[in-house]
Backbone and ligand atoms as CSV (ligand in chain L), in Angstrom:
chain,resi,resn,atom,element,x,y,z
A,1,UNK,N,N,13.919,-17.028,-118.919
A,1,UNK,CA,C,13.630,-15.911,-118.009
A,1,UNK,C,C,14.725,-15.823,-116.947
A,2,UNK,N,N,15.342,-14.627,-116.544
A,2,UNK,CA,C,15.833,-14.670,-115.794
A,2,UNK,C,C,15.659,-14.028,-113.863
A,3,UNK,N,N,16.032,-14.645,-113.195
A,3,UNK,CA,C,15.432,-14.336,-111.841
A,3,UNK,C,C,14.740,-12.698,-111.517
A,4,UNK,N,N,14.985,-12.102,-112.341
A,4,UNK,CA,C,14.326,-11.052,-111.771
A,4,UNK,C,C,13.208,-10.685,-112.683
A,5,UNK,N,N,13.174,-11.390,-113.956
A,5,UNK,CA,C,11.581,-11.562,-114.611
A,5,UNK,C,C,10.633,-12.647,-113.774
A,6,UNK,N,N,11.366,-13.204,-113.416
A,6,UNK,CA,C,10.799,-14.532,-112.598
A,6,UNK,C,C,9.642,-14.009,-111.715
A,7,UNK,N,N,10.649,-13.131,-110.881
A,7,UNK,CA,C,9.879,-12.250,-109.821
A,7,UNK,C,C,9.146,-11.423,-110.087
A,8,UNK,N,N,9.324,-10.515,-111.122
A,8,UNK,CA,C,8.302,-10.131,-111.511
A,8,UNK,C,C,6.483,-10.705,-111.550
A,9,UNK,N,N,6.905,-12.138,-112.495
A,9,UNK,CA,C,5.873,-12.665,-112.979
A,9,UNK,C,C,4.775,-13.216,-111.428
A,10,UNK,N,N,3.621,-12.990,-111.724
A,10,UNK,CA,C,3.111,-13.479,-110.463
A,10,UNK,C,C,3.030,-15.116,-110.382
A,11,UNK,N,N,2.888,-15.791,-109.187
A,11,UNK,CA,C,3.173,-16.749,-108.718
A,11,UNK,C,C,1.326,-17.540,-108.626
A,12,UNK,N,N,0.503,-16.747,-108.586
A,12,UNK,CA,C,-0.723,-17.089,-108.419
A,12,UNK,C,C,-1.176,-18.610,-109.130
A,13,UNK,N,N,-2.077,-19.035,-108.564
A,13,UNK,CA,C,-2.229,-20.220,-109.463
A,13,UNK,C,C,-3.005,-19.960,-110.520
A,14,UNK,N,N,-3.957,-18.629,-110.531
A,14,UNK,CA,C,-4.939,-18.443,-111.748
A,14,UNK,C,C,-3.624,-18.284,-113.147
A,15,UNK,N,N,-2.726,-17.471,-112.410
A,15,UNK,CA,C,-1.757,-17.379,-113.583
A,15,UNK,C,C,-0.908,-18.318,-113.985
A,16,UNK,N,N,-0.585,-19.527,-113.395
A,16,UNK,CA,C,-0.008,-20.673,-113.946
A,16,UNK,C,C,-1.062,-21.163,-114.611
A,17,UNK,N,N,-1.845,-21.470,-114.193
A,17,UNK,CA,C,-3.518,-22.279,-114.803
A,17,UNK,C,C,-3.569,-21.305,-116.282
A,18,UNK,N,N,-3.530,-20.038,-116.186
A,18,UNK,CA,C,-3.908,-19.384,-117.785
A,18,UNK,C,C,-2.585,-19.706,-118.464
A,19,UNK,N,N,-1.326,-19.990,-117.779
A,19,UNK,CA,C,-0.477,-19.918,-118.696
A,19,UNK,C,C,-0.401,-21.089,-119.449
A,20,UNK,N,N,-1.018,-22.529,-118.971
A,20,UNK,CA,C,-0.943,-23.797,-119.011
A,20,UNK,C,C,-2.034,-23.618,-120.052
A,21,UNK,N,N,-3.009,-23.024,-119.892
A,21,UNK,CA,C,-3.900,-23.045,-120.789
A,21,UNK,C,C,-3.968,-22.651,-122.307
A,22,UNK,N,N,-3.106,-21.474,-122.327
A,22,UNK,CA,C,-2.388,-20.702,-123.432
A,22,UNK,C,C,-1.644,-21.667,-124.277
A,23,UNK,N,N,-0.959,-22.587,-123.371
A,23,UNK,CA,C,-0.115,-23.240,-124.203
A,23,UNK,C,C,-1.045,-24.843,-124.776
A,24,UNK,N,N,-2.107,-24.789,-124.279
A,24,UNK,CA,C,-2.778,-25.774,-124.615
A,24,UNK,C,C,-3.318,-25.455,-125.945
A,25,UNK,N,N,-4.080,-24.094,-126.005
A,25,UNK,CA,C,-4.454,-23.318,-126.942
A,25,UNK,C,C,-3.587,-23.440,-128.610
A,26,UNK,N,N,-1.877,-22.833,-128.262
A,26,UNK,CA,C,-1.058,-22.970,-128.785
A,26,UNK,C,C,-0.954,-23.728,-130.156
A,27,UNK,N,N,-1.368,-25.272,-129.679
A,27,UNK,CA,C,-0.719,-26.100,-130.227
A,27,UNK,C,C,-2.280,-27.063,-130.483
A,28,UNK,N,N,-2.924,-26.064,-129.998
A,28,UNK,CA,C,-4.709,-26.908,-130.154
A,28,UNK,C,C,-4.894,-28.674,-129.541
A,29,UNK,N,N,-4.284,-28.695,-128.112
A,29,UNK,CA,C,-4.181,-29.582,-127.512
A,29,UNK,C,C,-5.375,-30.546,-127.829
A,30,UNK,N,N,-6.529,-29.913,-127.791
A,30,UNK,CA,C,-7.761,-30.755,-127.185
A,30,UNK,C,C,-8.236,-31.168,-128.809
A,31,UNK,N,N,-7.783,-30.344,-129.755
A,31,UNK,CA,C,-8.394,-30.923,-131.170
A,31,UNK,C,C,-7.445,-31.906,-131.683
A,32,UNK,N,N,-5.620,-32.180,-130.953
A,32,UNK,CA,C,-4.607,-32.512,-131.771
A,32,UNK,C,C,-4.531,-34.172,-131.070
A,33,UNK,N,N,-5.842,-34.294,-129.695
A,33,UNK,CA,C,-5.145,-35.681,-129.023
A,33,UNK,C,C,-4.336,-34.772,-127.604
A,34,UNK,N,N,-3.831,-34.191,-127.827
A,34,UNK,CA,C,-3.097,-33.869,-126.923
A,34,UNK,C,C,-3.706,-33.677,-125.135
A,35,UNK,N,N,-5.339,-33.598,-125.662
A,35,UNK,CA,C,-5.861,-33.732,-123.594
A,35,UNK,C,C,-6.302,-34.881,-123.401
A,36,UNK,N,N,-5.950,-36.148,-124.412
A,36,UNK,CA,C,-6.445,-37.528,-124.302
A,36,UNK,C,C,-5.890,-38.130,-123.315
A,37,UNK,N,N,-7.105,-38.737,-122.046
A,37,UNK,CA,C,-6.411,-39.166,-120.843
A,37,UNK,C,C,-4.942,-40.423,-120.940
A,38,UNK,N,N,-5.174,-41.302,-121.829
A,38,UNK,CA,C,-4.242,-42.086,-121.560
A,38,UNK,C,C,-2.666,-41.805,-122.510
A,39,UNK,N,N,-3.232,-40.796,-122.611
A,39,UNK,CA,C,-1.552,-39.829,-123.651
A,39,UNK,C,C,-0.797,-39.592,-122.567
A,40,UNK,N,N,-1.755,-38.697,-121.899
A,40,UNK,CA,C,-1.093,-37.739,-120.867
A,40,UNK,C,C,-0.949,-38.502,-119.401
A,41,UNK,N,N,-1.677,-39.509,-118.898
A,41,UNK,CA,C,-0.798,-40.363,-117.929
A,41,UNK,C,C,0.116,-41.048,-119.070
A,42,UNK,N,N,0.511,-41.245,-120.178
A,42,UNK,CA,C,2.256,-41.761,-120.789
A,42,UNK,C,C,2.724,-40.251,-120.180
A,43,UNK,N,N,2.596,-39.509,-120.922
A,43,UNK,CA,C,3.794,-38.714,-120.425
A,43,UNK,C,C,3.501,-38.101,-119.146
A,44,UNK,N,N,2.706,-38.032,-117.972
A,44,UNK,CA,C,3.109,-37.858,-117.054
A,44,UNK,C,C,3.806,-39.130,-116.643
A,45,UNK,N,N,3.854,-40.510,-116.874
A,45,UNK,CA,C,4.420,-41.652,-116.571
A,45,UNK,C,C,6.115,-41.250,-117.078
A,46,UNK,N,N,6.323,-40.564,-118.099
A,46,UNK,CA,C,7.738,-40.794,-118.646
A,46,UNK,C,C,8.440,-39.415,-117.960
A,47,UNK,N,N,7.800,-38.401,-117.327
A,47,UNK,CA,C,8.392,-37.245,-116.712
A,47,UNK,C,C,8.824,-37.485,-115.377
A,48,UNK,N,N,8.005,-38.666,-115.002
A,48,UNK,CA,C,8.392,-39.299,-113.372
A,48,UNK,C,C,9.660,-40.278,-114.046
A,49,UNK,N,N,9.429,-40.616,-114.385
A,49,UNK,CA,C,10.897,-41.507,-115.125
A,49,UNK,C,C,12.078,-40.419,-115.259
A,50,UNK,N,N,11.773,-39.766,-115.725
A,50,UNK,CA,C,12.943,-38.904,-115.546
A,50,UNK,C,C,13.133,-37.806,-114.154
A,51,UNK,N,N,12.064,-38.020,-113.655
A,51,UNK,CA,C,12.670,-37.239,-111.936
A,51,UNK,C,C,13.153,-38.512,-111.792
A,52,UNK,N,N,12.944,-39.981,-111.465
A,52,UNK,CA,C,13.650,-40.692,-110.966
A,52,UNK,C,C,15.393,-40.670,-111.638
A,53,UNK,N,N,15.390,-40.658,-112.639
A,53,UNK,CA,C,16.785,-40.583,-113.395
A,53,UNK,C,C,17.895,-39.252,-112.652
A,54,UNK,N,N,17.282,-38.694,-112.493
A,54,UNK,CA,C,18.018,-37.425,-111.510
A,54,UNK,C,C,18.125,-37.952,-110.288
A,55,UNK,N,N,17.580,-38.504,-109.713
A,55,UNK,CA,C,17.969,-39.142,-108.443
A,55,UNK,C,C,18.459,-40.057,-108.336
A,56,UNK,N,N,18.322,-41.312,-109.530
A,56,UNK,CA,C,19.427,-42.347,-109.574
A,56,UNK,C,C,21.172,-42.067,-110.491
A,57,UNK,N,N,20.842,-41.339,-111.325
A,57,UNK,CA,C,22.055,-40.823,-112.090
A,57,UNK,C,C,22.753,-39.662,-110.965
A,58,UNK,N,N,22.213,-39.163,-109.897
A,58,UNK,CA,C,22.859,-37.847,-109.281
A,58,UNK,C,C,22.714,-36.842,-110.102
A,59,UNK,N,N,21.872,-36.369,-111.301
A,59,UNK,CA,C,21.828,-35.195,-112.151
A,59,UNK,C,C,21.644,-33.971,-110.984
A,60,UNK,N,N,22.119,-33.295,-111.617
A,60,UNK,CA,C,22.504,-31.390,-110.023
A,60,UNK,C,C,20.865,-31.250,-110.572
A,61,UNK,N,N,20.462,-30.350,-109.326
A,61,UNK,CA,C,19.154,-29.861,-108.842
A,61,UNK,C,C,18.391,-29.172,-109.905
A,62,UNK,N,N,19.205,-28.493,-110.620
A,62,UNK,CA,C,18.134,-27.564,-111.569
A,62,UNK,C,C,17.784,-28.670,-112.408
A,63,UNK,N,N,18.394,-29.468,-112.512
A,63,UNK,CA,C,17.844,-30.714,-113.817
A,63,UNK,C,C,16.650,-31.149,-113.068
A,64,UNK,N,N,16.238,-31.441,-111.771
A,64,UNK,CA,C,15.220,-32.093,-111.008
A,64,UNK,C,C,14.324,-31.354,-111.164
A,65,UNK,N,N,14.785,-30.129,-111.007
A,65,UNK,CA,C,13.477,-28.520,-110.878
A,65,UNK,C,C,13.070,-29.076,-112.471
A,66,UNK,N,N,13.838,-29.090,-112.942
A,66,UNK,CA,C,13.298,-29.128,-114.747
A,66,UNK,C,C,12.427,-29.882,-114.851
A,67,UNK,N,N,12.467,-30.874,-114.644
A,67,UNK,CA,C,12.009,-32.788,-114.061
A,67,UNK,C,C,10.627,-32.338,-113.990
A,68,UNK,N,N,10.973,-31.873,-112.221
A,68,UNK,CA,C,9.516,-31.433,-111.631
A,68,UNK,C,C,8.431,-30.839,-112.149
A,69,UNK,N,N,9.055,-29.757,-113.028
A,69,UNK,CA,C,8.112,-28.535,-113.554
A,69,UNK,C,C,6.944,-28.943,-114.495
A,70,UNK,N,N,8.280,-29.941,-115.444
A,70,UNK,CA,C,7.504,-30.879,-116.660
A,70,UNK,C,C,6.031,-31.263,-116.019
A,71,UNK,N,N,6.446,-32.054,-115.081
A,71,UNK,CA,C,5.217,-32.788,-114.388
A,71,UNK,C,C,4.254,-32.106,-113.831
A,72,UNK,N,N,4.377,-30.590,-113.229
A,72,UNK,CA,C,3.753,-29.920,-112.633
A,72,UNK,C,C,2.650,-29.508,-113.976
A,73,UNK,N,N,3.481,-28.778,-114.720
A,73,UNK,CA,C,3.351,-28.754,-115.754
A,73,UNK,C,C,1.921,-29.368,-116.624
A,74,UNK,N,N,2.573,-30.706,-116.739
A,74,UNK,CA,C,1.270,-31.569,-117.091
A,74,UNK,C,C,0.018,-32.096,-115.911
A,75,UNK,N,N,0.418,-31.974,-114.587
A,75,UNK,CA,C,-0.769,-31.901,-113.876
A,75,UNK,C,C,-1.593,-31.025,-114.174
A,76,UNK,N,N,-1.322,-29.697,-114.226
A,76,UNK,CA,C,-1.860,-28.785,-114.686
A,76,UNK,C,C,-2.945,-28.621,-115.820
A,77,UNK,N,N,-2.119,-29.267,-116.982
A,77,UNK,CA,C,-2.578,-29.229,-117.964
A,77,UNK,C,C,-3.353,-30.636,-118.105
A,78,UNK,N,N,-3.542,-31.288,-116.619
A,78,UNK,CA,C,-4.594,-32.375,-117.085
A,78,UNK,C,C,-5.947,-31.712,-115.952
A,79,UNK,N,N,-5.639,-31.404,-115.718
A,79,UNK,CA,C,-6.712,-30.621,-114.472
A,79,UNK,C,C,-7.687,-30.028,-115.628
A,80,UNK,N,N,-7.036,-29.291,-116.338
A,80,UNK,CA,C,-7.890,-28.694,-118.029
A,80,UNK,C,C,-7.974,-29.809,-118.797
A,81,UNK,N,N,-7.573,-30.942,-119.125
A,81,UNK,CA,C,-8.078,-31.534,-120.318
A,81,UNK,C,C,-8.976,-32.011,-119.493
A,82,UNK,N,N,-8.999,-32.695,-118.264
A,82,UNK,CA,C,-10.166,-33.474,-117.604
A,82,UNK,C,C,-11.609,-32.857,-116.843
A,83,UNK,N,N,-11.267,-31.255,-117.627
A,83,UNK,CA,C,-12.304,-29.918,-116.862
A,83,UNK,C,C,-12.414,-30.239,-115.124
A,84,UNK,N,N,-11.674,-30.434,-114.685
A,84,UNK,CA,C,-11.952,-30.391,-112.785
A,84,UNK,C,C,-10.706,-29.466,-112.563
A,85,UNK,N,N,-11.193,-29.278,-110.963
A,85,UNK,CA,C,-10.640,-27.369,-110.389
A,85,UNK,C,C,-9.738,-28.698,-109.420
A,86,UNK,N,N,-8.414,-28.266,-109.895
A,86,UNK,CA,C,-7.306,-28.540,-109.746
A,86,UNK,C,C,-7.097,-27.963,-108.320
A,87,UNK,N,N,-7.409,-26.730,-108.209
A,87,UNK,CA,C,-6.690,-25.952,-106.967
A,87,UNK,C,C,-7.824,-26.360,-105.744
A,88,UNK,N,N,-9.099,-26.253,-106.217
A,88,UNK,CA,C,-9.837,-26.864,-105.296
A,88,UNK,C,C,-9.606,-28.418,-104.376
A,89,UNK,N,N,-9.288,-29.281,-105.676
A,89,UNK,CA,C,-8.829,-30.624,-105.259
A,89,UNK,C,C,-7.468,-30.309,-104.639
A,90,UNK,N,N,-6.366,-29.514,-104.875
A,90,UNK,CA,C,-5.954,-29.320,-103.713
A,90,UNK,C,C,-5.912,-29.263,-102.143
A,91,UNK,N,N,-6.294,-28.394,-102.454
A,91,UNK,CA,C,-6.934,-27.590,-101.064
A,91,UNK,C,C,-7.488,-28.231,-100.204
A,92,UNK,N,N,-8.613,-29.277,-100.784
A,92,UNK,CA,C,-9.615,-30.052,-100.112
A,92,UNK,C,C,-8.778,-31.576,-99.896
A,93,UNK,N,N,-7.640,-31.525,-100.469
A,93,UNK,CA,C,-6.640,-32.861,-100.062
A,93,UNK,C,C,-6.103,-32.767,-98.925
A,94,UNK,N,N,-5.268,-31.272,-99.004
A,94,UNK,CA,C,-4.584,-30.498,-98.205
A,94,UNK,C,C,-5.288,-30.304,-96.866
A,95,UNK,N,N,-6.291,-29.935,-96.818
A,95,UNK,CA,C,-6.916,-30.356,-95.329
A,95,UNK,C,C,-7.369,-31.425,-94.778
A,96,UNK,N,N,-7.539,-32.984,-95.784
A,96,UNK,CA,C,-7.549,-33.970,-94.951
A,96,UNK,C,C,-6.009,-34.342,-94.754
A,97,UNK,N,N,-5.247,-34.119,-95.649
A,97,UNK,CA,C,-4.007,-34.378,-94.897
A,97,UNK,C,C,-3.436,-34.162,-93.398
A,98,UNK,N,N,-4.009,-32.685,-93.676
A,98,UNK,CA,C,-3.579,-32.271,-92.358
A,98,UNK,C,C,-3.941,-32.869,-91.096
A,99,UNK,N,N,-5.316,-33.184,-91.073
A,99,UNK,CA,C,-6.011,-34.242,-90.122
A,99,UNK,C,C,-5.661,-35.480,-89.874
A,100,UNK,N,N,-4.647,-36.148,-90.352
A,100,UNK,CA,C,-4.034,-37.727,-90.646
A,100,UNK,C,C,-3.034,-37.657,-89.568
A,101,UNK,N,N,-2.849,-38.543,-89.479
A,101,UNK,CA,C,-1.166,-39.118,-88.141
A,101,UNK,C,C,-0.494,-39.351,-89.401
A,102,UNK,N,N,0.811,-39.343,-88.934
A,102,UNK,CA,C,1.953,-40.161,-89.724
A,102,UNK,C,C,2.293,-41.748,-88.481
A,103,UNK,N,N,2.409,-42.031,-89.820
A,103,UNK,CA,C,3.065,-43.217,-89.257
A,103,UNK,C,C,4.702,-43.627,-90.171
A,104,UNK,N,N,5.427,-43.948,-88.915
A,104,UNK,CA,C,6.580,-44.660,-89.185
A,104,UNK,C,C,6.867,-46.005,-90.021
A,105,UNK,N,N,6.711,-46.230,-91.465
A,105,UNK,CA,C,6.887,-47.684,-92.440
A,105,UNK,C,C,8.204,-47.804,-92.747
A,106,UNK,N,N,9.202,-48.596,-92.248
A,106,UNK,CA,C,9.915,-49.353,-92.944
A,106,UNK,C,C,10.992,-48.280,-92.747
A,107,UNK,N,N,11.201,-47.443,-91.163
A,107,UNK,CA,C,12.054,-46.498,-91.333
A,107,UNK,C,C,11.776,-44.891,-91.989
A,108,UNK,N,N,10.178,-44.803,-92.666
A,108,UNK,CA,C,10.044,-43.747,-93.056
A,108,UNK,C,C,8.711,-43.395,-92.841
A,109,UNK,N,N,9.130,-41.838,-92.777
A,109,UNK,CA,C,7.194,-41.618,-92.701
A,109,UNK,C,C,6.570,-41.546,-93.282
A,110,UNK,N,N,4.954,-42.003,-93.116
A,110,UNK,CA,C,3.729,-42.052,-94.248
A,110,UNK,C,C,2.737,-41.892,-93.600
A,111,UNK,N,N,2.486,-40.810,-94.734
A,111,UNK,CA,C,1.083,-40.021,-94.116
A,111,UNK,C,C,-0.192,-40.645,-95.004
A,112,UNK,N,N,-1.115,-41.420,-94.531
A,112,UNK,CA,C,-1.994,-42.567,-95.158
A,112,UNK,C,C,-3.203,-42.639,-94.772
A,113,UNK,N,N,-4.204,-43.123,-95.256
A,113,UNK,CA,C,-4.946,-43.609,-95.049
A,113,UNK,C,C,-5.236,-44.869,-94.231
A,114,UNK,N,N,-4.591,-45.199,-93.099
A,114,UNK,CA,C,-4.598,-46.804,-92.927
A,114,UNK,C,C,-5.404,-47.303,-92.374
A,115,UNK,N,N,-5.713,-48.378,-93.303
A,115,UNK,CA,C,-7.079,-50.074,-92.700
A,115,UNK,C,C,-5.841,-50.783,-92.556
A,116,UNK,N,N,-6.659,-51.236,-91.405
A,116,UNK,CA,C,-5.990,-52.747,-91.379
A,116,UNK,C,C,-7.040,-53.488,-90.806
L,1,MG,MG,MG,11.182,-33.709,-118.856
């Protein structure tokens, strides 16, 4: 696609969610193995392996976007194999986050839960 189909296409999450779904459809994810939880943490495990490889190799940015998407990608598409509302669990993360301090670890910030 190029940037101005891009833009076109809407950005919504119902429409990433149907598109993720389509492609689940596709290839008959859920009859082939393919929404089996410990498949899909491997390959969400091997797509973080490769965002890290872009950041340790220096691969240029669109390779990372690529990286990322994969993974987005399969979050997505585990939000549907595992039937829970993805955008909800968002959302409802997203506002306890917001409520948290950061704290300064080791030179960097982290936004946490902390016991001590
Ligand atoms: Mg990949």
């Amino acid at each position: 696609m190029n940037q101005n189909q891009i833009d076109q296409v809407s950005d919504s999450w119902n429409d990433m969610l149907t598109a993720v779904r389509a492609f689940h459809e596709k290839h008959a994810f859920r009859e082939r193995g393919g929404e089996e939880m410990t498949y899909r943490i491997a390959l969400m495990s091997e797509e973080l392996g490769e965002i890290a490889e872009c950041v340790t190799k220096g691969k240029p940015k669109d390779k990372l976007a690529e990286e990322v998407a994969d993974l987005l990608i399969l979050l997505i598409g585990t939000g549907i194999a595992a039937d829970f509302d993805l955008r909800r669990a968002f959302w409802d993360k997203m506002d306890l986050l917001a409520k948290r301090e950061g704290r300064m670890v080791n030179g960097r910030i982290r936004v946490s839960e902390f016991r001590e």
